[in-house]
SELOZA-171357 format. One line per 8 residues: number of its first residue (from 0); their letters; for each residue x, y, z of C-alpha. Coordinates in steps of 0.05 Angstrom, whole numbers, plus 5000, padded with zeros to 4 digits. Layout:
<atoms>
NUM> A> X,Y,Z ~ ...
</atoms>
This chain:
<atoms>
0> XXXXXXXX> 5366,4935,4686 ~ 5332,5001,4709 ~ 5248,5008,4701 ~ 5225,5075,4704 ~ 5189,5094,4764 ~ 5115,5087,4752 ~ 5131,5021,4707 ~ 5146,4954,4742
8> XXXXXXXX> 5167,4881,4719 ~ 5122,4826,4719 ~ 5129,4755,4692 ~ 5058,4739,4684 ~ 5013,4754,4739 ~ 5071,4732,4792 ~ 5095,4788,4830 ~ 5167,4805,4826
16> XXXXXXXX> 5214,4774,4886 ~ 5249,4844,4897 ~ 5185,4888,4914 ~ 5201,4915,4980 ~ 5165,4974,5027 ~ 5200,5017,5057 ~ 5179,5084,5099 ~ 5197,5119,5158
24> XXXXXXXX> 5176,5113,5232 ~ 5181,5167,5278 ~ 5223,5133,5348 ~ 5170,5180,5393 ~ 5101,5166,5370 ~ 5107,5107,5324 ~ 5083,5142,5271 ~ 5091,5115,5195
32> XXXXXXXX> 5110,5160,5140 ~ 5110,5141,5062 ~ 5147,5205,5042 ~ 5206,5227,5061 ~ 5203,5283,5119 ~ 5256,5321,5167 ~ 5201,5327,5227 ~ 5143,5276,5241
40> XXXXXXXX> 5073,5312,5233 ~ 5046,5288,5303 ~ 5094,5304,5352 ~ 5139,5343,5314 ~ 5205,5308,5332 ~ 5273,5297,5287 ~ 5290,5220,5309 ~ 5251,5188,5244
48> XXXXXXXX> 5293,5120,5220 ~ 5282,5083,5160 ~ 5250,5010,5159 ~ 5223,4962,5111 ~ 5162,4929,5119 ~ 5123,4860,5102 ~ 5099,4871,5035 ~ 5024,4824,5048
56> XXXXXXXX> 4957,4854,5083 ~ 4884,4850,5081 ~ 4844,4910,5066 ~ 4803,4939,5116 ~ 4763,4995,5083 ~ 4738,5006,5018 ~ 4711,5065,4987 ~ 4688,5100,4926
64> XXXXXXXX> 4710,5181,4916 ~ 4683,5226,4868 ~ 4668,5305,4859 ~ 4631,5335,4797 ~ 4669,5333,4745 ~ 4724,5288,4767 ~ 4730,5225,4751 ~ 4717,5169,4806
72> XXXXXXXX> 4768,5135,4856 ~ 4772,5085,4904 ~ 4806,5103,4970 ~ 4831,5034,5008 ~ 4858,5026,5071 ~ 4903,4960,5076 ~ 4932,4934,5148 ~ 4994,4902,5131
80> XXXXXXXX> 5025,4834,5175 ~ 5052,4881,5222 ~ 4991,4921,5241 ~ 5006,4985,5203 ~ 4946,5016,5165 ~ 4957,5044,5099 ~ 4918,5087,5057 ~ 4929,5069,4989
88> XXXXXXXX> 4911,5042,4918 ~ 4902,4970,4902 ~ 4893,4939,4833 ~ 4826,4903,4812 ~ 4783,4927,4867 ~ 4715,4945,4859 ~ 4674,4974,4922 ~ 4620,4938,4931
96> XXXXXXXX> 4645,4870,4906 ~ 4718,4863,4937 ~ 4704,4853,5016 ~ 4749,4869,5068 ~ 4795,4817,5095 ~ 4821,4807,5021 ~ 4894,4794,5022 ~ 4936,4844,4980
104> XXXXXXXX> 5013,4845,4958 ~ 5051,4913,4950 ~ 5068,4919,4877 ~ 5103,4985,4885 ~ 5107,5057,4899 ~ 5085,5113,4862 ~ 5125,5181,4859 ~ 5079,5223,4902
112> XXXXXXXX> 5091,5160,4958 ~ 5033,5121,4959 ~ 5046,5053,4957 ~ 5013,5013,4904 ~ 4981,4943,4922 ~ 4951,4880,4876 ~ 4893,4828,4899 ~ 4931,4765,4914
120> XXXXXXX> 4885,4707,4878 ~ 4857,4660,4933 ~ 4868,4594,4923 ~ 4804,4540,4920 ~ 4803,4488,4971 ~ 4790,4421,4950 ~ 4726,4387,4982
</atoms>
């Protein structure tokens, strides 16, 4: 079954067991890219191989973006398992009430390449 992109499968708030993230990493300078490029922006060089990633994290930074006349966004930076930093968007965050060191899972990519992430719901301890 194909989803269009933008549009993604959920049964209930469980997060599908396919999700995966993949980008590019440049072999000189260990850069990541979400987009697809010929040449890595920081050093310039052609050896750029494709990997998949682990699709948990925490966020880091949180932070709320607006100009006049535009409506508001929040800009999030989440460090995934491996120690990547992402710039991205994550579902049900609010600045100033989420706190870093919440644990996300990638829900998906969107078009222009930004990957797309969901609070994962902490579980209570018992006392």
């Amino acid at each position: 079954m194909r989803v269009p992109i933008g549009r993604r499968e959920t049964m209930g708030d469980s997060l599908p067991s396919q999700v995966e993230l993949s980008f590019q990493r440049c072999s000189w300078c260990s850069t990541v890219l979400f987009h697809t490029c010929l040449l890595c922006p920081v050093c310039a060089s052609t050896d750029l191989r494709r990997e998949s990633g682990p699709v948990t994290g925490r966020i880091v930074t949180i932070e709320q973006l607006g100009r006049h006349g535009h409506p508001a966004r929040t800009l999030t930076v989440v460090e995934l398992r491996d120690g990547v930093r992402v710039r991205c968007e994550v579902e049900g965050v609010q600045a100033g009430i989420t706190e870093p060191g919440t644990p996300v899972n990638v829900v998906g990519v969107a078009p222009n390449g930004v990957p797309t992430f969901r609070v994962t719901p902490v579980k209570s301890e018992r006392w």
